[in-house]
N, CA, C and O atoms as a GROMACS GRO file, in nm:
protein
  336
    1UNK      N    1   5.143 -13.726  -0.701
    1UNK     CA    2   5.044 -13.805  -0.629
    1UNK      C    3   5.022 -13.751  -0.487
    1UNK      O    4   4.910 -13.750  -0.436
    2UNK      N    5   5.164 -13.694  -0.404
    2UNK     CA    6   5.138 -13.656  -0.308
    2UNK      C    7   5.017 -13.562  -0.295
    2UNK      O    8   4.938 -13.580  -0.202
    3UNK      N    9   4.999 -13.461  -0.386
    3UNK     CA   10   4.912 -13.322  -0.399
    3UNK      C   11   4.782 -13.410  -0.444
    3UNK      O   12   4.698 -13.361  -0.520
    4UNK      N   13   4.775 -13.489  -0.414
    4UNK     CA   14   4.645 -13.504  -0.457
    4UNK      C   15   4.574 -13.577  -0.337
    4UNK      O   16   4.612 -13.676  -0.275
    5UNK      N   17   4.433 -13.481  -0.314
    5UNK     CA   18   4.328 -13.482  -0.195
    5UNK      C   19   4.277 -13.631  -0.175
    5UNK      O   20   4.207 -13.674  -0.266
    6UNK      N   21   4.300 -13.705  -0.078
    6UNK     CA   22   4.207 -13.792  -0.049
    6UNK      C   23   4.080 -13.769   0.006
    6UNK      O   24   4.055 -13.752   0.125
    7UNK      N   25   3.991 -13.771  -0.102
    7UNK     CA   26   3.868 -13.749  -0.050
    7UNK      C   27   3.804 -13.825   0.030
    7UNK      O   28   3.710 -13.767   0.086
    8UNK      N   29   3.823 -13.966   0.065
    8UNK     CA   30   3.759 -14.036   0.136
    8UNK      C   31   3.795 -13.984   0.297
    8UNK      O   32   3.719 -13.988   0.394
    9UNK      N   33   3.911 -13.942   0.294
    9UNK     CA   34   4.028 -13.922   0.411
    9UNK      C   35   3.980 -13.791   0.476
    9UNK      O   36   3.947 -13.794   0.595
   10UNK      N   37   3.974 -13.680   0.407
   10UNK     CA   38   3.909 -13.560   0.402
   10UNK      C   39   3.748 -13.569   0.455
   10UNK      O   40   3.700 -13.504   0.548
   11UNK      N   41   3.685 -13.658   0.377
   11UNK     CA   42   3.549 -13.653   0.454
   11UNK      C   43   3.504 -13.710   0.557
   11UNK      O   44   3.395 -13.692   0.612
   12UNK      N   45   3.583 -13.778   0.583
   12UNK     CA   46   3.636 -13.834   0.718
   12UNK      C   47   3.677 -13.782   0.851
   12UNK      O   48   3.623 -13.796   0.961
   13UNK      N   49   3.781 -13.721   0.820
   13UNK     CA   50   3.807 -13.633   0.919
   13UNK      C   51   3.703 -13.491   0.949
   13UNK      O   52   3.679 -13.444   1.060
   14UNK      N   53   3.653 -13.443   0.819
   14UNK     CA   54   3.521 -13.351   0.831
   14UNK      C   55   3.446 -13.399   0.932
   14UNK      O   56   3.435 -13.337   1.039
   15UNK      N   57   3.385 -13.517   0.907
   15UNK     CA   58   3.272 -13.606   0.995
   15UNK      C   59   3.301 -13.637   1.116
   15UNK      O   60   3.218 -13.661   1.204
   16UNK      N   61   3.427 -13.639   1.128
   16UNK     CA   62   3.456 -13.666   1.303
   16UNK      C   63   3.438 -13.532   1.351
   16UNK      O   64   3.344 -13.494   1.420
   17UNK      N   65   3.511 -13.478   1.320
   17UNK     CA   66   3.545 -13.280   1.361
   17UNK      C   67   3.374 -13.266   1.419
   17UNK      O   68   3.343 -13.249   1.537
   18UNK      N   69   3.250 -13.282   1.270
   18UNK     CA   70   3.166 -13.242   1.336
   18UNK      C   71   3.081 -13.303   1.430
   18UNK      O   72   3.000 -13.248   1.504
   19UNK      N   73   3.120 -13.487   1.413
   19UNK     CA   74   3.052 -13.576   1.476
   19UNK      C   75   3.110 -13.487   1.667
   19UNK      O   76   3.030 -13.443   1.750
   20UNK      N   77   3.240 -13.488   1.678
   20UNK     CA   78   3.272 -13.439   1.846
   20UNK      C   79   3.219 -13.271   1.843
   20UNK      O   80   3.230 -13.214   1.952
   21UNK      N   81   3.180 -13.212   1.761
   21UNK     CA   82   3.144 -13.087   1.844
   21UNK      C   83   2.991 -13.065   1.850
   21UNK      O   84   2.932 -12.974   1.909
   22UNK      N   85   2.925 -13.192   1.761
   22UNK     CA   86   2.750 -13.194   1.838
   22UNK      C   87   2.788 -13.279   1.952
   22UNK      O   88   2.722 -13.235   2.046
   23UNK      N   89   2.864 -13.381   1.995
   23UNK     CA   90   2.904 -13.394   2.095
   23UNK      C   91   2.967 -13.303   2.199
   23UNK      O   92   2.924 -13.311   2.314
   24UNK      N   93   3.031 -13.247   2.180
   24UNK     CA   94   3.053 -13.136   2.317
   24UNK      C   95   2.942 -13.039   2.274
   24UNK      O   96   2.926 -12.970   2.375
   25UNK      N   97   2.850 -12.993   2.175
   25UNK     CA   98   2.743 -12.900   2.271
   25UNK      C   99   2.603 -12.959   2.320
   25UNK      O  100   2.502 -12.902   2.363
   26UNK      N  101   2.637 -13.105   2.297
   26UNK     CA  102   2.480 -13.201   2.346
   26UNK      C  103   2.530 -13.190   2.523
   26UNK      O  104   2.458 -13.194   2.623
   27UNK      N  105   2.668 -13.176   2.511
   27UNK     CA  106   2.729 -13.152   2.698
   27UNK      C  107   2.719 -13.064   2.758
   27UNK      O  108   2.680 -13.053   2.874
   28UNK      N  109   2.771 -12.957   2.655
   28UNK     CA  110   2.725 -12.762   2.732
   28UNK      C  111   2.557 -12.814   2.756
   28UNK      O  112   2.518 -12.838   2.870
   29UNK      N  113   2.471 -12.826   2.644
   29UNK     CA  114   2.379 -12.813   2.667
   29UNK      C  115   2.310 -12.861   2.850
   29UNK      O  116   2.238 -12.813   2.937
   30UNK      N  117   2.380 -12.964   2.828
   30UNK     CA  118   2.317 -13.098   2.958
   30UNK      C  119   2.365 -13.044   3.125
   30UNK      O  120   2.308 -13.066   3.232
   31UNK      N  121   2.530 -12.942   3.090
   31UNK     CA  122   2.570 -12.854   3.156
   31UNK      C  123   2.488 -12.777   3.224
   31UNK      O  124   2.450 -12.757   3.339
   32UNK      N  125   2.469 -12.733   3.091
   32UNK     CA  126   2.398 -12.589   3.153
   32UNK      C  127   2.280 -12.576   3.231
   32UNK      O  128   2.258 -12.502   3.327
   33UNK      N  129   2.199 -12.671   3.170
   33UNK     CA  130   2.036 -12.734   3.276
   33UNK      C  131   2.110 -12.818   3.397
   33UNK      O  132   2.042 -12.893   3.467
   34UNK      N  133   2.196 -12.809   3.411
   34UNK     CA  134   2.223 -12.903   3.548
   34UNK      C  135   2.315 -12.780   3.628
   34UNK      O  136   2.319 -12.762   3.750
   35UNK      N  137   2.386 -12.704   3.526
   35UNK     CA  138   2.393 -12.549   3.631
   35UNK      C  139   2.302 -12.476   3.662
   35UNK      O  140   2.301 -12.414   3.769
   36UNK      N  141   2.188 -12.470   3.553
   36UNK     CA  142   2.083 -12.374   3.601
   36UNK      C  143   1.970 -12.431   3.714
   36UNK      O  144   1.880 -12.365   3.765
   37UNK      N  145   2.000 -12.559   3.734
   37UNK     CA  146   1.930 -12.635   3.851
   37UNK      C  147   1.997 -12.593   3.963
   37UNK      O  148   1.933 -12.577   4.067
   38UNK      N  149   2.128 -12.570   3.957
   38UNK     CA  150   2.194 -12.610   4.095
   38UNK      C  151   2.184 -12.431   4.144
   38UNK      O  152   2.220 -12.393   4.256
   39UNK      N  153   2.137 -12.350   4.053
   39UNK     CA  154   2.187 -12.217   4.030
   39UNK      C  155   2.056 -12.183   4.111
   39UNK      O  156   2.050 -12.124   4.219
   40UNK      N  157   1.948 -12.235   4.030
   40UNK     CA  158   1.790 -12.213   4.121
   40UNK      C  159   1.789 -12.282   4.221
   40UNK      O  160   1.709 -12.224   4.295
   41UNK      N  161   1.850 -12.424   4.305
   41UNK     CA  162   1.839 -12.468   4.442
   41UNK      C  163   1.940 -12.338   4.550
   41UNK      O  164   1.908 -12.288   4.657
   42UNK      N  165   2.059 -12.318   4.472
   42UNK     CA  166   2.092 -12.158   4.569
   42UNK      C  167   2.024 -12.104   4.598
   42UNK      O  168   1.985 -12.095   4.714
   43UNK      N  169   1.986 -12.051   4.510
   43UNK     CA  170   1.922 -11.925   4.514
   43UNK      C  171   1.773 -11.913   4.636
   43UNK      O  172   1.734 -11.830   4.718
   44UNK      N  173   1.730 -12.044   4.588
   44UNK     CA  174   1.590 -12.072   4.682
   44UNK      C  175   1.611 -12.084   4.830
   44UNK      O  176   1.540 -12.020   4.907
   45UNK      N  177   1.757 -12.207   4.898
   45UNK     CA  178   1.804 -12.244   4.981
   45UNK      C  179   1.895 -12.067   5.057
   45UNK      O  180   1.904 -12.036   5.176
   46UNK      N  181   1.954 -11.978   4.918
   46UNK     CA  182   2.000 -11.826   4.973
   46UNK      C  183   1.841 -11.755   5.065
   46UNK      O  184   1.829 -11.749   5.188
   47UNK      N  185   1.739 -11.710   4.962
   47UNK     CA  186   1.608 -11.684   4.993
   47UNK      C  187   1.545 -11.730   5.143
   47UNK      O  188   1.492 -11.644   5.214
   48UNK      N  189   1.556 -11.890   5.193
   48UNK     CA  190   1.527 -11.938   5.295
   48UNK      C  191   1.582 -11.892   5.432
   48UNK      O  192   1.516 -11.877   5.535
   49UNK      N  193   1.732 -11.870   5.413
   49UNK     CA  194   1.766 -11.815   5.498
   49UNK      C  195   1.819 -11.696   5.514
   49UNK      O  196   1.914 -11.661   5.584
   50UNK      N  197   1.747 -11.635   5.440
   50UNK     CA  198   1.765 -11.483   5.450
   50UNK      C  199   1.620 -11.497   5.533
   50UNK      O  200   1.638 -11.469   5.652
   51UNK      N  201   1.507 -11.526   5.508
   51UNK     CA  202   1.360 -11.525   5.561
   51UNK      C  203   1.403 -11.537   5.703
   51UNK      O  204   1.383 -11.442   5.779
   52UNK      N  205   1.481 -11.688   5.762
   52UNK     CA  206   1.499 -11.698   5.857
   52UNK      C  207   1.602 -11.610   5.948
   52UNK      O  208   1.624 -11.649   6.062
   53UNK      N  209   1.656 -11.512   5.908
   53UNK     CA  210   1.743 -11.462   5.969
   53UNK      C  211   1.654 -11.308   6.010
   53UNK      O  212   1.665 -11.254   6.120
   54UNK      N  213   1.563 -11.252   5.892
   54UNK     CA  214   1.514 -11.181   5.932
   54UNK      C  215   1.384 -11.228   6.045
   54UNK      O  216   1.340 -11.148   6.127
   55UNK      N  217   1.354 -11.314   6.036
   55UNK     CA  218   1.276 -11.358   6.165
   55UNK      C  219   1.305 -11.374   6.302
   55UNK      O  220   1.249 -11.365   6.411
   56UNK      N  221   1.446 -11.408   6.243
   56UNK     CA  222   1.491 -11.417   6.434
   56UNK      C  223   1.539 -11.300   6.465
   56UNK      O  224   1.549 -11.278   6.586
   57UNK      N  225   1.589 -11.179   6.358
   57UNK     CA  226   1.603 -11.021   6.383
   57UNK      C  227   1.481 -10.954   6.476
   57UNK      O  228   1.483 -10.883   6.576
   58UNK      N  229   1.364 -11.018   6.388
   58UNK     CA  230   1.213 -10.980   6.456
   58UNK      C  231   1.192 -10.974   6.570
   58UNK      O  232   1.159 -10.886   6.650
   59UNK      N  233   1.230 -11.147   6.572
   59UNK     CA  234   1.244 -11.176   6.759
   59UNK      C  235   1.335 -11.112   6.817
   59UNK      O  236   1.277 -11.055   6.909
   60UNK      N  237   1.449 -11.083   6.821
   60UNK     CA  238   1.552 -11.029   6.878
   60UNK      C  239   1.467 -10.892   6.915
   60UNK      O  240   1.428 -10.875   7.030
   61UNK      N  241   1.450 -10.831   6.849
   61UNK     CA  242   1.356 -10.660   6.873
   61UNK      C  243   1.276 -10.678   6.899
   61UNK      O  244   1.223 -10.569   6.916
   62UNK      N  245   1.201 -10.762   6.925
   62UNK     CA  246   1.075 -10.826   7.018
   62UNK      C  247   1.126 -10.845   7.169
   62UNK      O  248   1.081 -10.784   7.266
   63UNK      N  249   1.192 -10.906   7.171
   63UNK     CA  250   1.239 -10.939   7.339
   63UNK      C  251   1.308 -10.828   7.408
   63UNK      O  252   1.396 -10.767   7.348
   64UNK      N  253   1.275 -10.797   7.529
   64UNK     CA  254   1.325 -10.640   7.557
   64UNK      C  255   1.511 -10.770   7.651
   64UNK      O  256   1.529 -10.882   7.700
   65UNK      N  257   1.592 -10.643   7.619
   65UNK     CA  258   1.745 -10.692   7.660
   65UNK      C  259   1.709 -10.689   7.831
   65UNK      O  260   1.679 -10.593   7.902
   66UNK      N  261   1.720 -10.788   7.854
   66UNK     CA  262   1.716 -10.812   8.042
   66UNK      C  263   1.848 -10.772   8.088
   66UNK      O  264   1.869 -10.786   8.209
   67UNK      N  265   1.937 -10.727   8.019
   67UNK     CA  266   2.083 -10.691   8.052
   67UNK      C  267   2.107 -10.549   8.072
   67UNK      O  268   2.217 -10.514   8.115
   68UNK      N  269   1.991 -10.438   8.038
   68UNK     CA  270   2.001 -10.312   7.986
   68UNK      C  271   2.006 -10.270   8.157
   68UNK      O  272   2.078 -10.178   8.198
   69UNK      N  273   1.927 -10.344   8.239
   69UNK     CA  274   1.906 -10.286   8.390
   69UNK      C  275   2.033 -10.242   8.451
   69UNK      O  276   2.045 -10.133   8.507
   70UNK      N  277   2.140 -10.343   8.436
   70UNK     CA  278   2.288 -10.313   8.469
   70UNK      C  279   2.274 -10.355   8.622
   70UNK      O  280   2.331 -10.276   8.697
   71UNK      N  281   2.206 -10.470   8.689
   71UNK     CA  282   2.196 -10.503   8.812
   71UNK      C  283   2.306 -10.583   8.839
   71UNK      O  284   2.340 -10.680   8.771
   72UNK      N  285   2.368 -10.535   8.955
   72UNK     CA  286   2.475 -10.637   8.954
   72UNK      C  287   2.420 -10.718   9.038
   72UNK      O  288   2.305 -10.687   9.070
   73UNK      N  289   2.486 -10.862   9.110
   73UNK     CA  290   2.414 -10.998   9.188
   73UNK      C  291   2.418 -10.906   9.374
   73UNK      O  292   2.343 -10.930   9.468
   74UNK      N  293   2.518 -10.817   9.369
   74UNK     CA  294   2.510 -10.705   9.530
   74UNK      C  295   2.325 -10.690   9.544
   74UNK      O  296   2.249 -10.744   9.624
   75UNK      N  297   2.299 -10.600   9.434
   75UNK     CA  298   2.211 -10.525   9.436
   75UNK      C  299   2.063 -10.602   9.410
   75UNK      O  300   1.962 -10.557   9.465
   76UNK      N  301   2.058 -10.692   9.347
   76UNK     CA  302   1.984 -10.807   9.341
   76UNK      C  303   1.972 -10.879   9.456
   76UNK      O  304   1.856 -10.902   9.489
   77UNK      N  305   2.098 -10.941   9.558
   77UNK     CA  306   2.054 -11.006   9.691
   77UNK      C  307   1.992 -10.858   9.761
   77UNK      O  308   1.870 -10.850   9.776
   78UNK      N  309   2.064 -10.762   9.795
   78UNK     CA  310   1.976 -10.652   9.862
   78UNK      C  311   1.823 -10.627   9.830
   78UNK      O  312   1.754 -10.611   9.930
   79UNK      N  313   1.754 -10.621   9.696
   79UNK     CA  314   1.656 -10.612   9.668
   79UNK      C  315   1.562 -10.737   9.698
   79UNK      O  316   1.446 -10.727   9.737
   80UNK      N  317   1.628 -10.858   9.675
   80UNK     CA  318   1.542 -10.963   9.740
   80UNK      C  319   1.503 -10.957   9.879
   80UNK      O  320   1.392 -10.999   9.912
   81UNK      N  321   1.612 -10.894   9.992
   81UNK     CA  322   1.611 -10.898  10.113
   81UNK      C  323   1.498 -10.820  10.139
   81UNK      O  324   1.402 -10.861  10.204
   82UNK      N  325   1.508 -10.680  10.076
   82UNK     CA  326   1.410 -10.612  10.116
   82UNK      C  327   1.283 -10.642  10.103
   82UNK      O  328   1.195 -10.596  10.176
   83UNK      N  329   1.263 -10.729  10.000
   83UNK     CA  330   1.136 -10.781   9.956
   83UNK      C  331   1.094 -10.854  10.058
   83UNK      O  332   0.973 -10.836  10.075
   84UNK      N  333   1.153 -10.950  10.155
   84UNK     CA  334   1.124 -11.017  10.283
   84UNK      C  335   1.108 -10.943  10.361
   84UNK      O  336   1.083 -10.980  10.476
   0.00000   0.00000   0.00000
């Protein structure tokens, strides 16, 4: 009696087995559109500030360096003086 299949038991356990693994891929699935969302807000939010970084590069090489003169504050009061 032992050797003998319970079929009710057997199709049972079949039906769960496959009832939880359309359950875990109805989850990958739901996963994956909620990674590939978060994957495209990177990417867009990466994009943004890359734009903005090369813009303020722009500006940066736009503005001439007021530091390049090498004036020290001596040579600056002297030059004002002379200007009077």
């Amino acid at each position: 009696k032992d050797e003998m299949i319970d079929i009710e038991g057997f199709r049972f356990s079949v039906l769960k087995v496959v009832r939880n693994r359309i359950e875990e891929l109805q989850v990958e699935k739901l996963d994956s559109s909620f990674v590939n969302e978060k994957v495209t807000a990177l990417e867009n939010n990466l994009t943004e500030q890359m734009d903005v970084q090369a813009d303020n590069q722009i500006e940066k090489e736009s503005i001439p360096d007021v530091q390049q003169d090498n004036i020290t504050p001596d040579q600056a009061d002297t030059s004002v003086r002379e200007n009077n």
